[in-house]
BAFI-3210 file (N, C-alpha, C; in Angstrom, 3 decimals, decimal comma, padded with zeros to 6 digits):
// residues 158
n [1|2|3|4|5|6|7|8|9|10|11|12|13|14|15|16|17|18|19|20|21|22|23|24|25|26|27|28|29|30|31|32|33|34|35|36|37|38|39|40|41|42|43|44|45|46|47|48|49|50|51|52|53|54|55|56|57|58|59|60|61|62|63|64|65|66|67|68|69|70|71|72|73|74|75|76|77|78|79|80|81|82|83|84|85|86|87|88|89|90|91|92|93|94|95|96|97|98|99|100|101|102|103|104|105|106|107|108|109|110|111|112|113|114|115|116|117|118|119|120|121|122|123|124|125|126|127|128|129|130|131|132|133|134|135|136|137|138|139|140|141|142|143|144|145|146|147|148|149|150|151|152|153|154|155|156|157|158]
n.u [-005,730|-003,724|-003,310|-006,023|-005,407|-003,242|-003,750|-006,560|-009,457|-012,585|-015,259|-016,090|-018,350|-020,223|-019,960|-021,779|-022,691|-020,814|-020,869|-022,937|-022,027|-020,823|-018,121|-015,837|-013,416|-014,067|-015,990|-014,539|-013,240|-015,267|-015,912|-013,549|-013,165|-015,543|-014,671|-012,843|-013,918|-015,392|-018,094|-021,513|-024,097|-024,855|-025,312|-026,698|-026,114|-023,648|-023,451|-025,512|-023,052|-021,789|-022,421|-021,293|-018,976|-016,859|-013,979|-011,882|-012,820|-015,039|-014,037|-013,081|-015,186|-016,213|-014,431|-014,915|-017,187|-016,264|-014,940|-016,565|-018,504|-021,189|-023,429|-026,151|-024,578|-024,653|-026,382|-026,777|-024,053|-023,487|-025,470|-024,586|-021,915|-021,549|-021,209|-019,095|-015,531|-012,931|-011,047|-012,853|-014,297|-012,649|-012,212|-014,914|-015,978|-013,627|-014,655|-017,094|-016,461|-015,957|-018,424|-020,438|-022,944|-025,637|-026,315|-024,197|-022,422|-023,645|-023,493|-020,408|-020,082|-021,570|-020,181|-017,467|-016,618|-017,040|-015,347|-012,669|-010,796|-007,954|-006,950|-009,285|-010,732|-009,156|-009,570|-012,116|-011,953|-010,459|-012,206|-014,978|-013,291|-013,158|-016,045|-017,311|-015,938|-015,787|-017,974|-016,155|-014,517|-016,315|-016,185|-013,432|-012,546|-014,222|-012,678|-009,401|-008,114|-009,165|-008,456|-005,999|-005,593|-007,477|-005,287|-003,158|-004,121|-004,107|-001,966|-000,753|-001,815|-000,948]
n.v [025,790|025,954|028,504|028,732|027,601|028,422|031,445|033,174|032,663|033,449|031,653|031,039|033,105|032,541|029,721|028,091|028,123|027,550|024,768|024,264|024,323|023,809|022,692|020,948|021,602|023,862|022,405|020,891|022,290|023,314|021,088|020,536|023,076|022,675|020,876|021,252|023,485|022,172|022,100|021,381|021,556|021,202|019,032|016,701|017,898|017,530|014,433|013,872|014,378|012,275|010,577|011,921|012,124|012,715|011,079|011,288|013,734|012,400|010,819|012,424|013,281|011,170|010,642|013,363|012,820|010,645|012,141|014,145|012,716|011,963|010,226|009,773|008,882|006,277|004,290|005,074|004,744|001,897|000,964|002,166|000,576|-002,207|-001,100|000,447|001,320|-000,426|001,395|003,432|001,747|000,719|002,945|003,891|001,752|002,427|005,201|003,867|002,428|004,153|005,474|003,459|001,150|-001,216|-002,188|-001,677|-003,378|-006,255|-005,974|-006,237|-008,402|-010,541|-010,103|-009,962|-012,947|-014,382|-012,126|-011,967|-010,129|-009,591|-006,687|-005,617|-006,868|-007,228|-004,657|-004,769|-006,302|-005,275|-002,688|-003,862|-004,818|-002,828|-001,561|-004,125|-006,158|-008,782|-010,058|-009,888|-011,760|-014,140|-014,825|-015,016|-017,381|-019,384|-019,365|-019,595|-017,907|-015,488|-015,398|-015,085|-012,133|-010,741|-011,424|-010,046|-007,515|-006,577|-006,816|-004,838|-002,657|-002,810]
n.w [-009,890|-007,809|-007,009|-005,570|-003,583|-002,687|-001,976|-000,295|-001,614|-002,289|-002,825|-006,078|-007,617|-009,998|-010,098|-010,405|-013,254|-014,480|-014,287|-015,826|-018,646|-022,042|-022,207|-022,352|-020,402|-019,057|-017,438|-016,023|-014,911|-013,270|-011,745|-009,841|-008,753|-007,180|-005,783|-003,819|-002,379|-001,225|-002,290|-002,559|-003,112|-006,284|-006,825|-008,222|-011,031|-011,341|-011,335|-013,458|-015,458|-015,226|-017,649|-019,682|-022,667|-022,379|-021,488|-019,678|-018,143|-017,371|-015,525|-013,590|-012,604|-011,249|-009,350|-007,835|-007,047|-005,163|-003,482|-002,263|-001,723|-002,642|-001,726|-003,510|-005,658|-006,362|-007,104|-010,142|-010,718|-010,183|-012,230|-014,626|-015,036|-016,197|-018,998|-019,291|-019,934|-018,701|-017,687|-016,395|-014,834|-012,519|-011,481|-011,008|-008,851|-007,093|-006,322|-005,075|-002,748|-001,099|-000,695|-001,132|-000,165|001,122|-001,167|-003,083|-001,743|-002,511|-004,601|-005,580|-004,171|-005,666|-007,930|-007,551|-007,613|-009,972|-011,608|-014,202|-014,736|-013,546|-012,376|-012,215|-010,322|-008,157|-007,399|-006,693|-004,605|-002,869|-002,262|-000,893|001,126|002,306|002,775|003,908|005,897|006,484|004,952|003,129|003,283|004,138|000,864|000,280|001,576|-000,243|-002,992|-003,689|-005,026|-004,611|-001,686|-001,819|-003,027|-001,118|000,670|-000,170|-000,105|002,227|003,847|002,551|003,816|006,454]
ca.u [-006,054|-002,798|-004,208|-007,104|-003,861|-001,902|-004,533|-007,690|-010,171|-014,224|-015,893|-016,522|-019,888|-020,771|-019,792|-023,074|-023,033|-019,535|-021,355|-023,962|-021,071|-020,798|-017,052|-015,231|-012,827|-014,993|-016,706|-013,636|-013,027|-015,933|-015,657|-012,376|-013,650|-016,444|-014,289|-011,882|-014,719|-017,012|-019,623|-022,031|-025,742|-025,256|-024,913|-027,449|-025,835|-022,066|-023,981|-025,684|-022,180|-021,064|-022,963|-020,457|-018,222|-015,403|-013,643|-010,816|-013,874|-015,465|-012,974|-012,801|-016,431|-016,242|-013,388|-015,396|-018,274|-015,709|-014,058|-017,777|-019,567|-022,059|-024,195|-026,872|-024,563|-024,310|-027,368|-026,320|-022,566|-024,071|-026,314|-023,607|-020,767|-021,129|-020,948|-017,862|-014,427|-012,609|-010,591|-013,905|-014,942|-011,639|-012,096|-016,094|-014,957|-012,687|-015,489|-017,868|-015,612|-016,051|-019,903|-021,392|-023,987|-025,451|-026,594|-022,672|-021,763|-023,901|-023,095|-019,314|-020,337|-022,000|-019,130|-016,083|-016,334|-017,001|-014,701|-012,104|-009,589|-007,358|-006,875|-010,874|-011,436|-008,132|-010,099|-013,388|-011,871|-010,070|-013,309|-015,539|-012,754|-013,482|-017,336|-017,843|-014,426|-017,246|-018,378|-015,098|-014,010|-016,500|-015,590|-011,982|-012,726|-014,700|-011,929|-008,049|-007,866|-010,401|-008,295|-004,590|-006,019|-007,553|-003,972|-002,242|-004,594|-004,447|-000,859|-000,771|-002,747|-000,250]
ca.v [025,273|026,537|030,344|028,424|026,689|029,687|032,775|033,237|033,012|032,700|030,562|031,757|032,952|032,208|028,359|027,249|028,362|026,414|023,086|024,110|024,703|022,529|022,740|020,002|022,295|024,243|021,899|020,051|023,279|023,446|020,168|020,618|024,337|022,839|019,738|022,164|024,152|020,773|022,250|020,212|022,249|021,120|017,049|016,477|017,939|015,965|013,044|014,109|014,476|010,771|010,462|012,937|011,302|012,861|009,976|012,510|014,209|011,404|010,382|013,811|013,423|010,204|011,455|014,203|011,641|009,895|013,033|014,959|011,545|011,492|008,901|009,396|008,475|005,308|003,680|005,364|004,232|000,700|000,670|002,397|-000,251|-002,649|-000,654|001,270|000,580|-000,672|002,491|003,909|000,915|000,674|004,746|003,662|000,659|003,092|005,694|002,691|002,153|005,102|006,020|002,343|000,919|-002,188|-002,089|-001,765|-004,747|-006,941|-006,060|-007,101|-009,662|-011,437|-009,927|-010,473|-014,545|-014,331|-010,941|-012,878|-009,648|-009,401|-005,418|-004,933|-008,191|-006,801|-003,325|-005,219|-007,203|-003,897|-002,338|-004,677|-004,851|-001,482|-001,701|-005,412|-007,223|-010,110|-010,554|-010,548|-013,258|-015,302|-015,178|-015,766|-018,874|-019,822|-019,189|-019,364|-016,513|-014,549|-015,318|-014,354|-011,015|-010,596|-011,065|-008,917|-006,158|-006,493|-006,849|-003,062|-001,845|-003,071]
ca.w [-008,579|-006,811|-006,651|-004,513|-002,581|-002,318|-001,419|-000,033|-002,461|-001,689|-003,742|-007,260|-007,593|-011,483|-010,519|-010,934|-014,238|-014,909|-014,469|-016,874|-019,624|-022,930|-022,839|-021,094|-020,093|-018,405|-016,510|-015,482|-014,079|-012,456|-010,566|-009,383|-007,718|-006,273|-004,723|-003,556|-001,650|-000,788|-002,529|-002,610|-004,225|-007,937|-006,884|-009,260|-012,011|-011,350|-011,261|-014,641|-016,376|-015,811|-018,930|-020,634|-023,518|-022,108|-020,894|-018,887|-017,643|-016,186|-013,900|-012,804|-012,111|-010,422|-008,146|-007,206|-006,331|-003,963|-002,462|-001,745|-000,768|-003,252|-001,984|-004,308|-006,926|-005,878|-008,002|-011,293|-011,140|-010,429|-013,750|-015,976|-014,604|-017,334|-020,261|-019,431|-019,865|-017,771|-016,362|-015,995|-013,918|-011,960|-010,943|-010,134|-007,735|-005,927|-005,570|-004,667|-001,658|-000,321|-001,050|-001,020|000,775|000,803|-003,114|-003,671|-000,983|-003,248|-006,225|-004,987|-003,589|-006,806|-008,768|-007,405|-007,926|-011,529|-012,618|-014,207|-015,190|-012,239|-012,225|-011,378|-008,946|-007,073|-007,086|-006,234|-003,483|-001,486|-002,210|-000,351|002,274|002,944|002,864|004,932|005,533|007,069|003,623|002,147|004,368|003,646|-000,398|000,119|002,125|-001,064|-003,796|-003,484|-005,640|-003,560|-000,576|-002,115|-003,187|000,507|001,895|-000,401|-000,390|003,901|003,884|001,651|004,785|007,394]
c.u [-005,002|-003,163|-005,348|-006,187|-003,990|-002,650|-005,926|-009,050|-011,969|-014,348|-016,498|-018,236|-020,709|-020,468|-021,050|-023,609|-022,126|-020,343|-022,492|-023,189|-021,115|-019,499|-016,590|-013,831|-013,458|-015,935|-015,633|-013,097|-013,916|-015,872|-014,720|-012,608|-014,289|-015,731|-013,436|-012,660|-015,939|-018,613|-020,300|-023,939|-025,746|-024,752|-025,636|-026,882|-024,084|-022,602|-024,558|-024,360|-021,227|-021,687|-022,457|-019,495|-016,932|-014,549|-013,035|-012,444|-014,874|-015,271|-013,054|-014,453|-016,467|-015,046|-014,156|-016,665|-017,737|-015,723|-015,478|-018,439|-020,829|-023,104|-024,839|-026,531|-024,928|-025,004|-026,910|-024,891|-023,193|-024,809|-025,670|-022,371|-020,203|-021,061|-020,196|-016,553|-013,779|-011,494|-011,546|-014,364|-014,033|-011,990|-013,730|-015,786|-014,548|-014,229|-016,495|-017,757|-015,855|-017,273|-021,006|-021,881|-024,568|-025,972|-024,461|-022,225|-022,282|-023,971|-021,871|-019,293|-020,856|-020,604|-017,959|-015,750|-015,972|-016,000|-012,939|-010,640|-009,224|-006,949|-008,523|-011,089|-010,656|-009,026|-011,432|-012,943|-011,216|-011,305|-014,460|-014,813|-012,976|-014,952|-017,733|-016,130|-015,179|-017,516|-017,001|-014,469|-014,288|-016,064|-014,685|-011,926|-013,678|-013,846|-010,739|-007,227|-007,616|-008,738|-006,515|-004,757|-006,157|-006,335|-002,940|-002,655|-004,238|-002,467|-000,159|-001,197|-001,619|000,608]
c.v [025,701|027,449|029,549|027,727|027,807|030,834|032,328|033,976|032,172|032,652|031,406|032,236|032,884|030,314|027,030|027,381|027,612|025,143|022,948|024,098|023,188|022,015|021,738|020,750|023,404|023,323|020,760|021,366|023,297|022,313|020,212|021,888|023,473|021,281|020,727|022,776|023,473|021,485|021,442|020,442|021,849|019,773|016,706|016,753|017,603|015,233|012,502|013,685|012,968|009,780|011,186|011,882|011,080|011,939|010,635|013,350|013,632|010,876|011,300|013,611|012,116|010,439|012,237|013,526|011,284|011,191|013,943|014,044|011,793|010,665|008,287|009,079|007,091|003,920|003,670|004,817|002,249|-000,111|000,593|001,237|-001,334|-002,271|000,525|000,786|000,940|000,182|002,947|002,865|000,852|002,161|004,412|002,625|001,446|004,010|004,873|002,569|002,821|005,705|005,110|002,185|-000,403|-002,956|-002,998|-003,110|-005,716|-007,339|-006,638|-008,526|-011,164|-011,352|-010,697|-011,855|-014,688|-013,537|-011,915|-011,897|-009,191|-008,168|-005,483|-006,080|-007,520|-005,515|-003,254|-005,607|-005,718|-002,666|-002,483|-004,931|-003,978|-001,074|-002,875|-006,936|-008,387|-010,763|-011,098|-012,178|-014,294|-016,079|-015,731|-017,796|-019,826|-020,190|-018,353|-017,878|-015,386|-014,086|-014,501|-013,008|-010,263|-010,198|-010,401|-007,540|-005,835|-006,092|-005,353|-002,529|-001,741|-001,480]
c.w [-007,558|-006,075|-005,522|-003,408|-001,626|-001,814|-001,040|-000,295|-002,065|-003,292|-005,172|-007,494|-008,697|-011,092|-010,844|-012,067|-014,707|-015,155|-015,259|-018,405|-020,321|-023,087|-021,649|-019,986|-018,572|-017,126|-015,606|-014,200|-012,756|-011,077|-009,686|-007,987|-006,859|-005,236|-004,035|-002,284|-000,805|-001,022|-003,260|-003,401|-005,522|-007,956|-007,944|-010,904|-012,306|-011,319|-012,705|-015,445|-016,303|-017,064|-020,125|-021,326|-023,407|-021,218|-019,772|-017,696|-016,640|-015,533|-013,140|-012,139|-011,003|-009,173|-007,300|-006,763|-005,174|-003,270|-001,881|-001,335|-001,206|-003,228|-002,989|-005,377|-007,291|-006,849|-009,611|-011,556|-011,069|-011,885|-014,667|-015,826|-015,680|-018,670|-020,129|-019,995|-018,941|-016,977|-015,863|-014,780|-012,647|-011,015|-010,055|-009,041|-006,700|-005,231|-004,710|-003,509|-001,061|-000,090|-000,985|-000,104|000,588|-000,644|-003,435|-003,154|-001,817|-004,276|-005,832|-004,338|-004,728|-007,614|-008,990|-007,703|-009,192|-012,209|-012,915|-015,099|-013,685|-011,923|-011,247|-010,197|-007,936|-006,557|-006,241|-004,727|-002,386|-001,157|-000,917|000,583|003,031|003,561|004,262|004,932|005,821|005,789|002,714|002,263|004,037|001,844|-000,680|001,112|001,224|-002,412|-003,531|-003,936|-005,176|-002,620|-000,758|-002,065|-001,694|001,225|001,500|-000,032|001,673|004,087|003,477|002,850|005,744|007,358]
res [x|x|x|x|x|x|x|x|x|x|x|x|x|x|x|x|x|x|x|x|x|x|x|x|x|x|x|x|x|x|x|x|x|x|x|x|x|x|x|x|x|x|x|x|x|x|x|x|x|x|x|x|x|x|x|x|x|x|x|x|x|x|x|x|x|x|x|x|x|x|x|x|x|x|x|x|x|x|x|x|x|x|x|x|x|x|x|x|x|x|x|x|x|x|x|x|x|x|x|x|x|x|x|x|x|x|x|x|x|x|x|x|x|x|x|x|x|x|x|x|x|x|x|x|x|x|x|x|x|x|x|x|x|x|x|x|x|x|x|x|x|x|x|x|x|x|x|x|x|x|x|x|x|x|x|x|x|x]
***
């Protein structure tokens, strides 16, 4: 990725064959190019590979969700959410933040009361700050918790 830093290099032109590749290697590659270049023609098939095993791989994919603005992932990270683990969920959250809509605000919105490991609620709650601080507002004025979280995560902003 430097060489794409450091010189001026047009866009590979096999990379739509990269993201068809079985090798995680390879397709880690590929994502990385095509965030690099905001290409954005093979959304469909990054969106595909958050179904890949490769744990390493699927961050990289969910990154590249946030950083290209993925919308349409937006549904699929929603579905897969509870049967990840929880870096996986932590990394979706963040993209969430940046790609949600009001699917995502309500999913946060049911969530955040109930999520009762304080890594993902913290992740939920700066999330949803980012999306509808209105909404958040009202949560933390529901639960003390809520509302600590709220004024650390605001306080990080300052």
């Amino acid at each position: 990725m430097d060489v794409l830093h450091s010189e001026n290099i047009p866009l590979p032109s096999h990379i739509d064959l990269w993201i068809q590749s079985k090798n995680p290697t390879i397709l880690k590659l590929a994502i990385m190019t095509m965030v690099f270049y905001n290409y954005r023609n093979k959304s469909a098939e990054i969106i595909k590979l958050l179904h890949h095993e490769d744990k390493a791989l699927k961050i990289d994919v969910i990154a590249a969700i946030k950083h290209l603005y993925l919308e349409e992932a937006e549904d699929e990270m929603l579905s897969m959410f509870y049967n990840e683990h929880i870096e996986i969920q932590l990394e979706m959250i963040e993209a969430l933040a940046a790609i949600g809509s009001e699917k995502t605000i309500a999913f946060l919105k049911t969530e955040i009361p109930k999520q009762e490991i304080k890594d993902l609620k913290l992740k939920m709650v700066c999330s949803l700050d980012n999306l509808d601080s209105e909404v958040l507002n009202t949560l933390g004025k529901q639960d003390s918790d809520t509302q600590k979280m709220i004024n650390h995560n605001r306080r990080l902003e300052l």
